[in-house]
C-alpha positions as CSV (number, residue, x, y, z in Angstrom):
1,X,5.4,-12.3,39.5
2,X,7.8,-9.6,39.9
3,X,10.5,-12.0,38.9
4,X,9.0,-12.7,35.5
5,X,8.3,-9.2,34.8
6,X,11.6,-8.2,34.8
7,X,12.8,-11.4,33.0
8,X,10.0,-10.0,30.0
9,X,11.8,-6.3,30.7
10,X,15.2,-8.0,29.9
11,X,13.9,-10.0,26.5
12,X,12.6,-13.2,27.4
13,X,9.5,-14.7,25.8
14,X,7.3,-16.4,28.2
15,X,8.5,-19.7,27.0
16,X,11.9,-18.7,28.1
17,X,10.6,-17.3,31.2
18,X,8.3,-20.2,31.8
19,X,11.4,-22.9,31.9
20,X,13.9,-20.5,33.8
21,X,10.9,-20.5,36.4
22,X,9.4,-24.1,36.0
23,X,6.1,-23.0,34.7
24,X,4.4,-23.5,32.2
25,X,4.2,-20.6,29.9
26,X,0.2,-20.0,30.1
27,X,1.1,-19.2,34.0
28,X,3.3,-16.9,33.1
29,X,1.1,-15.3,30.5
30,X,-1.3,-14.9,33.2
31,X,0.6,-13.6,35.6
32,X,1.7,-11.0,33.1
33,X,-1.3,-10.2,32.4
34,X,-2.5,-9.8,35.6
35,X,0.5,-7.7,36.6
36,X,-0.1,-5.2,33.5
37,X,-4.2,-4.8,34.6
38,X,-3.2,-3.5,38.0
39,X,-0.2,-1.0,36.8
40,X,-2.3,0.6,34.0
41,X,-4.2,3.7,35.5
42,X,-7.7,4.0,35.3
43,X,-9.3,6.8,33.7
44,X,-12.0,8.6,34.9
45,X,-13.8,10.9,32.7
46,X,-13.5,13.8,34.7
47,X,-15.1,16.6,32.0
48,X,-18.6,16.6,31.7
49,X,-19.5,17.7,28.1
50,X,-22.4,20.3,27.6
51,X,-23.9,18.7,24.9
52,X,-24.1,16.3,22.0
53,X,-20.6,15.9,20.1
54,X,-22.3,15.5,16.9
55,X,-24.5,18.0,15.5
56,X,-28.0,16.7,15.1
57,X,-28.5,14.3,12.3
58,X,-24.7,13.7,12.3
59,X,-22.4,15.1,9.7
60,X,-23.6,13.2,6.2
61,X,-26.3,15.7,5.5
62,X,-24.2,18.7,6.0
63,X,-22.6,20.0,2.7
64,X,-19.2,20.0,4.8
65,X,-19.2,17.2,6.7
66,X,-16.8,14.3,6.5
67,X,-18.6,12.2,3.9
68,X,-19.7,15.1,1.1
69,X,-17.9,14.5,-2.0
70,X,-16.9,11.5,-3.7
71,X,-15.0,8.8,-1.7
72,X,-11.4,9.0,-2.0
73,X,-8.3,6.3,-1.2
74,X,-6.2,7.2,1.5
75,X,-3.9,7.1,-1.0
76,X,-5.7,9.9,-2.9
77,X,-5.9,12.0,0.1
78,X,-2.0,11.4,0.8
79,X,-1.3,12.4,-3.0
80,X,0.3,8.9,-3.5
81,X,-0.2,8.0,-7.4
82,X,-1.9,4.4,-8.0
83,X,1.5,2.7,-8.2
84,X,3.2,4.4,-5.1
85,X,-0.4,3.4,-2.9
86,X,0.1,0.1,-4.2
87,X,3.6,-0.6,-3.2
88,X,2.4,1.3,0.6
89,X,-0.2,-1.4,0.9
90,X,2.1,-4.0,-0.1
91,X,4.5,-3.5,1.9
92,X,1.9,-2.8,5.1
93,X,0.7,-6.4,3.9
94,X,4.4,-7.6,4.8
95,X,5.0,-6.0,7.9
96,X,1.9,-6.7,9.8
97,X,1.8,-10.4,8.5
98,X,3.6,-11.3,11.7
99,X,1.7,-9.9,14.0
């Protein structure tokens, strides 16, 4: 496991580090996998809040919560004009296409 790890630190894709290995690359997937689930830390919520975090009723009713006033574009909000928020979203479009 420790092998294909470092093969994925160098580049490989698990194809790659499936034939260097003679594996298949859904073994080494999984042993990726499993690798990454016991290095990530576990986090343990160690602060006790007091109280709710949202006032009672939540923030619509309040004339200065989130959602008073008339829903705006995140374009709006960024002072993009129409075209410029256009071209943002295309181009978000492109680049999360090969994800």
């Amino acid at each position: 496991m420790a092998l294909a790890v470092r093969m994925r630190g160098e580049g490989m894709s698990t194809h790659q580090i499936g034939a260097e290995l003679a594996v298949s690359h859904q073994t080494v997937m999984r042993d990726l996998a499993r690798w990454d689930e016991r290095q990530s830390p576990v986090v343990h919520n160690v602060v006790q809040f007091p109280g709710p975090s949202r006032p009672r009723g939540g923030n619509l009713d309040r004339p200065d919560g989130p959602d008073s006033g008339p829903a705006r574009t995140t374009g709006e909000v960024m002072g993009l004009t129409v075209r410029e928020e256009a071209m943002a979203r295309a181009i978000a479009s492109m680049t999360n296409h090969g994800r």
